[in-house]
N, C-alpha and C positions, 0 to 999 in steps of 0.2 A: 504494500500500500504506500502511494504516495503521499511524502508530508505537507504540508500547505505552508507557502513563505508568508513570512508577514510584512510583506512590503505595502506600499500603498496602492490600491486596486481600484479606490476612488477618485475622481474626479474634483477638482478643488472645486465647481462649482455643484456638483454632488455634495459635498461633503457641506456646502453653508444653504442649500437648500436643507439638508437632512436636521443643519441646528436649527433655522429659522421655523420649519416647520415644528419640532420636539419642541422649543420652546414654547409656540402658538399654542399646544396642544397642554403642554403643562402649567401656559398662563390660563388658557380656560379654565381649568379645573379650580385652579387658585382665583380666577374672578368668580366665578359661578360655582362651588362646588356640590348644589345642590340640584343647579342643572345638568353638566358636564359628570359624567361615571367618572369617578377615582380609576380606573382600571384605565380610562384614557392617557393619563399620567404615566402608566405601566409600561403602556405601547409604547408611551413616545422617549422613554429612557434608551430605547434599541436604535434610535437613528441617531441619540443624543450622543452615545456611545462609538458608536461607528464615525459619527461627526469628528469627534476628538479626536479620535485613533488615524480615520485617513485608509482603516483597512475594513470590510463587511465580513465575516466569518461565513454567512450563508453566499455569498456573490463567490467568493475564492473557491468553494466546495462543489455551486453549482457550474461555473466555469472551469474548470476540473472534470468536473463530469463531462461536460459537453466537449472539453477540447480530445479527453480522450475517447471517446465515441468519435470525434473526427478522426482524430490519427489511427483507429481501429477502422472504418472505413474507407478512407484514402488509402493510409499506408502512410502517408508523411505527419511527420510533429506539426504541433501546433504550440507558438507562442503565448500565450496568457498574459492580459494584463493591461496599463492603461495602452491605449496608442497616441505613439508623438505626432498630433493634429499639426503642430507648426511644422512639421518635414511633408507634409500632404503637400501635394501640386506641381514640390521645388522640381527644377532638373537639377540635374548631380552629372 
């Protein structure tokens, strides 16, 4: 079995969507906590987390899974991970 790296696998604008959102969801609860379920608070600890960190524990595992189903059907590796968007386009 393969080990999973704990590199960053997120996106920087991934990562402050995942706090702005966690936040939204944890201010609800503390504006309203008789409207808003306590259990929302719960949810949003797991992107709060992922935010900080910069790595998803579930995105690494299922990216893994999927690259080696490709490399099982091709036959060639698959890279994992973010892609460098500012090299998209250049010539070289």
């Amino acid at each position: 079995m393969k080990q999973l790296d704990l590199n960053e696998n997120i996106s920087t604008f991934e990562r402050g969507t995942r706090a702005v959102l966690s936040a939204a969801f944890i201010g609800a609860v503390l504006a309203a906590p008789h409207a808003a379920p306590a259990g929302l608070a719960l949810i949003a600890l797991y992107p709060a987390f992922t935010a900080l960190l910069g790595w998803d524990p579930a995105y690494a595992m299922f990216s893994k899974l999927a690259a080696s189903r490709r490399e099982t059907m091709t036959g060639q590796p698959i890279r994992v991970g973010i892609r460098n968007t500012h090299a998209v386009g250049r010539a070289r």
